[in-house]
N, C-alpha and C positions, 0 to 999 in steps of 0.2 A: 320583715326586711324594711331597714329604712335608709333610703337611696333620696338624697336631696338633691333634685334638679331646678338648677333656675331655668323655668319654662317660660318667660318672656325674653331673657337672650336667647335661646334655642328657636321661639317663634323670631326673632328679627333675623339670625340665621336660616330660617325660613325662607322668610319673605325676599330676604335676597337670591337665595338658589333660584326663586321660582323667578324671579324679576329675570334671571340670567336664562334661565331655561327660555323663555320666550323668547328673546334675543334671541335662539339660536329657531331660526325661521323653518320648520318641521312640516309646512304645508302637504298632504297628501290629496291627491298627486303633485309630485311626485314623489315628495316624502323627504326623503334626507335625513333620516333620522340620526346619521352618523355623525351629524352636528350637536345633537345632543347627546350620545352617547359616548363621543369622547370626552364631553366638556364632563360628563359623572365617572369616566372611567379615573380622569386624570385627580377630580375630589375626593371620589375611595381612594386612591394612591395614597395623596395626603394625610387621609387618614389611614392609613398603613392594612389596607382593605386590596384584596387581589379580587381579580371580576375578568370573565371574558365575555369574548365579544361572541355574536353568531351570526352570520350574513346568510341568506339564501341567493342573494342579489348584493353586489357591491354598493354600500352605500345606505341597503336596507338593513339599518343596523338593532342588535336586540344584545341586553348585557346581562348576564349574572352572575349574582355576588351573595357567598357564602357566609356565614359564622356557624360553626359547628360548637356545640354546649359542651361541656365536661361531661353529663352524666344521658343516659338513653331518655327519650321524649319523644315527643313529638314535633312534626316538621310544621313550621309557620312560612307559607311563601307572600309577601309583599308585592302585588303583581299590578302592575301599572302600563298605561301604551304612552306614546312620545308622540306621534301623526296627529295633528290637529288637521280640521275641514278649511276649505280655502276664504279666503277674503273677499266677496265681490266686488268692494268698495271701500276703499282707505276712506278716503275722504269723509266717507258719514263719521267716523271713531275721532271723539274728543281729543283722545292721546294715539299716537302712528299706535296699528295693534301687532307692530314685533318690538315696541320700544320697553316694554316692562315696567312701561313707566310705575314709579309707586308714589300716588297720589292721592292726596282727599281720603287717606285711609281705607285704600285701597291699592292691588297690582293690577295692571291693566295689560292686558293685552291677548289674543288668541291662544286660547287652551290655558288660561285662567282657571276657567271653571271646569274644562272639557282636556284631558285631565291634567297637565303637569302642575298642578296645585297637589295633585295627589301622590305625583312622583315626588317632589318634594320633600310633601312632610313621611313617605316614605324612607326615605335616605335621611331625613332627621331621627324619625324610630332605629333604624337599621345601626346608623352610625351611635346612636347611643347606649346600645350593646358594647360597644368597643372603647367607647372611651370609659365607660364607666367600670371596662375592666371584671363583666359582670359573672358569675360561676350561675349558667342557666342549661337547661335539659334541650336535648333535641336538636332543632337547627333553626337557624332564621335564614330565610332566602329574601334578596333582593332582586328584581325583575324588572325590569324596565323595556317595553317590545315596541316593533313599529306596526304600520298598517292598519290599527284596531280600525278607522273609521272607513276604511275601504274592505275588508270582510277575511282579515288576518291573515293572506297567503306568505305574508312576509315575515308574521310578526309570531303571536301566539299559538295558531293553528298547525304552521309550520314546525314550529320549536316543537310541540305535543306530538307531531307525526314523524320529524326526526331524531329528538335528541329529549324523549322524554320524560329522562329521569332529571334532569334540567328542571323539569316546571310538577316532577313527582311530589306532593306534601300531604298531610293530614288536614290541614287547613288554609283557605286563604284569604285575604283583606285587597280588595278591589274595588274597582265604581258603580254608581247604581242604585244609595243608598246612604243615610246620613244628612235630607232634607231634612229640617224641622219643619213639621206641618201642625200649624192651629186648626183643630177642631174641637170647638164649642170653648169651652174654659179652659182644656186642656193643651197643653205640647208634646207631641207626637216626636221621636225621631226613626223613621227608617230605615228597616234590614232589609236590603235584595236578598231573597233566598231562593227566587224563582223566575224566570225567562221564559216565553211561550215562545213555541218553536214556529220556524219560520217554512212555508213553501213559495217561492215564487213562481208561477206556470204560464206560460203561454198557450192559448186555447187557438187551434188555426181552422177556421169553418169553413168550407169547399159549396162551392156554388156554381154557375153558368154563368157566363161573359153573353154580355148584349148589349143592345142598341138603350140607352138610356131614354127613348121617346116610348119604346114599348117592354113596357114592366112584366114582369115574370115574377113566377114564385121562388125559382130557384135561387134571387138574389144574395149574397153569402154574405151582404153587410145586413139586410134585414134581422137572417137569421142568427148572427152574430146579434143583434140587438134584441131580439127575445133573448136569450139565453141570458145573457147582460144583465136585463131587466127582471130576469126569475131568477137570477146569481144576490141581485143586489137587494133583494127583498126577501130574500130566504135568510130564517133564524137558526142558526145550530142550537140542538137542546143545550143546557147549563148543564158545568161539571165544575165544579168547584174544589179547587187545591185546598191543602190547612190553611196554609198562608192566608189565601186570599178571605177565607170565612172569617178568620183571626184580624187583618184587617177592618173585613168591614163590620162585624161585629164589637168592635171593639171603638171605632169610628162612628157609630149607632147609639153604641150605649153615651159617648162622649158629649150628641147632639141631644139627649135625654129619649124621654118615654114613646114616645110617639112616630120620632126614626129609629129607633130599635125595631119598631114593629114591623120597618120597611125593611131595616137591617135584616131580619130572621126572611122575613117572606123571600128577600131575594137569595139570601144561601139556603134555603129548600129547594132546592133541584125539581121536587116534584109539583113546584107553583111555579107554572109557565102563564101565568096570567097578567094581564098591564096592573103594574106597580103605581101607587099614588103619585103626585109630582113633587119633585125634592123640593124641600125650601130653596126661597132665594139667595139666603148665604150659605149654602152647600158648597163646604171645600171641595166636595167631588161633582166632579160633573157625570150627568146621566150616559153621555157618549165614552166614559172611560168605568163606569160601571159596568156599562153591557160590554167592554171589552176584556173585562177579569174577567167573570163568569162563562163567557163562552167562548166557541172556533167565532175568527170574521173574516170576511173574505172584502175586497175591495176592489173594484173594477180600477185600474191605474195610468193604463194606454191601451191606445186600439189604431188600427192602420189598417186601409183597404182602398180598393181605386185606384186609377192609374188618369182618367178623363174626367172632365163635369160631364158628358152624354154615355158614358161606358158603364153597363153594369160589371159592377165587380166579382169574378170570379174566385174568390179568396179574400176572406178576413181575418188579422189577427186580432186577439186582443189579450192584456196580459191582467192577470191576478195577482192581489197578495194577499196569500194567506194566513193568517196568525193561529196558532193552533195552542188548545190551552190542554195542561195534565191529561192523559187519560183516552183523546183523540188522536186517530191517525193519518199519516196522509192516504193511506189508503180508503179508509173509511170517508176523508173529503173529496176524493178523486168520484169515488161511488154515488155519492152524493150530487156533484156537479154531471156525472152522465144523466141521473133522472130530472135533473132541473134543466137539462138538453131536450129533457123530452125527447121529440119524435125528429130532431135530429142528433141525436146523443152516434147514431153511426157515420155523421157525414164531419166527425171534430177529428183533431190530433189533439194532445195533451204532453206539451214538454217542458220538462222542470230546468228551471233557470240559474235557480239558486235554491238550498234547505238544508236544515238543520236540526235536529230536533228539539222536544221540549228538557229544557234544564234546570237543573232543580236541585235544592240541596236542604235537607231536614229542617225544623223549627223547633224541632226538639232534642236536636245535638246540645253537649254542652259547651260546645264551641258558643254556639247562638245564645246559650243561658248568661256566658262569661260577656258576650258584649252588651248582655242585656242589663248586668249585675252591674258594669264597670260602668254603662253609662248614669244608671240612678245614682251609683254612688258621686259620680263629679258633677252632674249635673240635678239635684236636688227639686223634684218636683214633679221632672220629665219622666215621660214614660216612653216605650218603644213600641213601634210595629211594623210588624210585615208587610213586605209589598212585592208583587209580581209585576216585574216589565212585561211594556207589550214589546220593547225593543230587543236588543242582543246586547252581550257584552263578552271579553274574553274570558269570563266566568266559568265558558261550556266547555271550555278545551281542559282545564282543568279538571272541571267534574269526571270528565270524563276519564281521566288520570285515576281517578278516586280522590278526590280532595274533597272536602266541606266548602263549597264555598260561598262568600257572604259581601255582598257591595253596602261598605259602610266607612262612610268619613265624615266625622260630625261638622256641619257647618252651623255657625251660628244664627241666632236671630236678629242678627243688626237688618236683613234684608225678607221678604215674605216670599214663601214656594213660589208665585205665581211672578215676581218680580224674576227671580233668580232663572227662574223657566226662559224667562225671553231672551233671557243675558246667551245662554248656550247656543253655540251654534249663527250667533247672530252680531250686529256691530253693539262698539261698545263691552264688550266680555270682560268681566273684571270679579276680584273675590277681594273680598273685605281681611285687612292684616289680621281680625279677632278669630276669625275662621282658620287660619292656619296655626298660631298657639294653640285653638281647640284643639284642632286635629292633631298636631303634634303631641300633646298632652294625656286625650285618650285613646286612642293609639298604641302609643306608648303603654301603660297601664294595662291596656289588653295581652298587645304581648308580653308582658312582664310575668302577668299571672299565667296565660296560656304555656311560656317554656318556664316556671316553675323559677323565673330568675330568682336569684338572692349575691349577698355579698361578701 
């Protein structure tokens, strides 16, 4: 097939959608997403593209939008959130961060990076299905949802619980994945193929109320602080996903001989012993190595007392748990009773929030085809796998049956550890080189995954 796309007008079509996406102010809470979701219903129109809408909540808006192929295939869904985190402070950001501004070779402004850069060049793949008038297999979905960064009641989770043949595919293209990461000589770009599942709990310890001049054993913030203190010191054994070996094995071999050898000892499950200390220019840091490999838990608020002279008869305090492949919340619930020790019967244990672990092969050839497509446009780079310790609306899907994969290549104009502080924080901006990329492979990917021709 040979389909001539000028891919620098299509990236300037880009950069404007996304300039205009951030204008339309998506803060969650309270979201509004329906700002942005008309402003794409009314540019699919344009493009002679039907799409509906789906509310659970007036306002919390989520769109999708079909092309069905000529001939049977498979289902590609383009899945993206619209909710960007809130602003603490305009003032610190160079350019206002709902202004879109596009400057210095760059679009500035909130959900830049986090994602409507990715809705974006979403709706540039999607819409160029249609203009190009193309005879392709299967189906292409476009999704555009709210809520992601508040825990999806509105947005994806919902859609999957109500109307879930909507967000049904064989495969999908998401966030998550598509940093370019330098290790050693090499260039890395990353595939999400995996998310540790999540337990939030609240631990409430019971104790004896008294006089704060005469100490007792029964105090419930004491005893809350052993347990704390045997919580935050305690190691879950290593279980190591494909992914994550494939990682750092491969990240190992990149640093040459001598961290390969750390590489291997730390995906051996059965070497529980202290590891050598990484170099000082180790892309990875040690506190995100022990976080692939095994369950973590992390003490994150505690509350007790009512007086400065009162002992407290009840303490709370809350956990978050990260759970990797293979662990369960059962198996960690079990666990935190014996690290209660001898008062493992005076606790309650209630869950806050959870989810579990999600995960989707490395050896689909879904994951081959964006592995293929990237060596081929990008000449040199190699790919790999990476497990979040975070979430994303990756799970709802999986759980549908999809493949699904967080990958949007961004370029090297800027370094992983640069682009890390931009998210989430003032200043947020994505370089215009980054959206042609994206747009570009992408595109190529789906071309080849629904069998397009002309």
């Amino acid at each position: 097939m040979t389909l001539k796309i000028d891919w620098a007008t299509l990236g300037k079509e880009t950069t404007l959608m996304l300039s205009e996406l951030i204008q339309r102010d998506t803060t969650n809470p309270p979201g509004n997403e329906y700002k942005a979701i008309e402003y794409l219903q009314q540019k699919l129109a344009h493009e002679g593209i039907a799409s509906e809408i789906f509310e659970k909540e007036r306002r919390r808006s989520n769109l999708i939008a079909r092309l069905p192929g000529k001939r049977p295939g498979k289902k590609l869904l383009l899945l993206s959130h619209l909710d960007v985190v809130p602003v603490p402070d305009p003032q610190r950001w160079k350019y206002p961060p709902f202004s879109g501004a596009i400057a210095e070779g760059y679009v500035w402004g909130r959900g830049a990076l986090d994602m409507k850069n990715i809705t974006a060049i979403h709706f540039s793949v999607f819409t160029l299905f249609k203009r190009a008038n193309l005879d392709f297999a299967g189906e292409l979905i476009f999704a555009a949802t709210a809520d992601e960064e508040k825990g999806s009641n509105y947005g994806a989770e919902w859609l999957a619980q109500t109307y879930p043949e909507q967000l049904r595919a064989d495969w999908c293209l998401t966030e998550g994945g598509g940093m370019p990461l330098q290790i050693g000589p090499k260039t890395f770009y990353t595939i999400e193929s995996v998310e540790k599942g999540l337990w939030w709990l609240k631990v409430r310890v019971k104790g004896t109320s008294g006089h704060g001049s005469l100490p007792h054993p029964d105090n419930a913030l004491t005893k809350a602080a052993h347990i704390i203190d045997r919580v935050s010191h305690h190691t879950f054994p290593k279980k190591i996903a494909p992914a994550v070996r494939e990682f750092i094995v491969k990240a190992g071999e990149a640093l040459g001989p001598e961290i390969k050898k750390i590489a291997l000892m730390l995906v051996d499950e059965s070497c529980e012993g202290e590891l050598p200390p990484l170099p000082e220019n180790s892309p990875i840091s040690a506190t995100l190595l022990n976080a692939l490999v095994r369950t973590t838990i992390s003490p994150t608020m505690i509350r007790a007392g009512v007086k400065e002279n009162v002992i407290p008869d009840s303490c709370e305090f809350v956990l978050d748990c990260r759970l990797v492949p293979g662990d369960t919340q059962q198996k960690v619930r079990e666990t935190l009773l014996e690290l209660a020790d001898r008062y493992k019967n005076e606790i309650e244990i209630e869950t806050i929030q959870s989810h579990d672990v999600s995960e989707s092969p490395i050896d689909d050839p879904f994951y081959a085809l964006i592995e293929s497509t990237v060596k081929e446009e990008l000449p040199g780079v190699e790919t790999i796998p990476i497990m979040l310790t975070g979430a994303t609306d990756s799970r709802f899907v999986r759980e549908l049956g999809a493949k699904s994969y967080g990958f949007c290549p961004l370029s090297t104009k800027m370094s992983l550890a640069d682009r890390e502080k931009l998210i989430h924080s003032d200043n947020e901006r994505v370089d215009i080189e980054s959206l042609e990329l994206g747009v570009r492979v992408l595109s190529k990917i789906a071309l080849k995954a629904l069998e397009a021709r002309l």
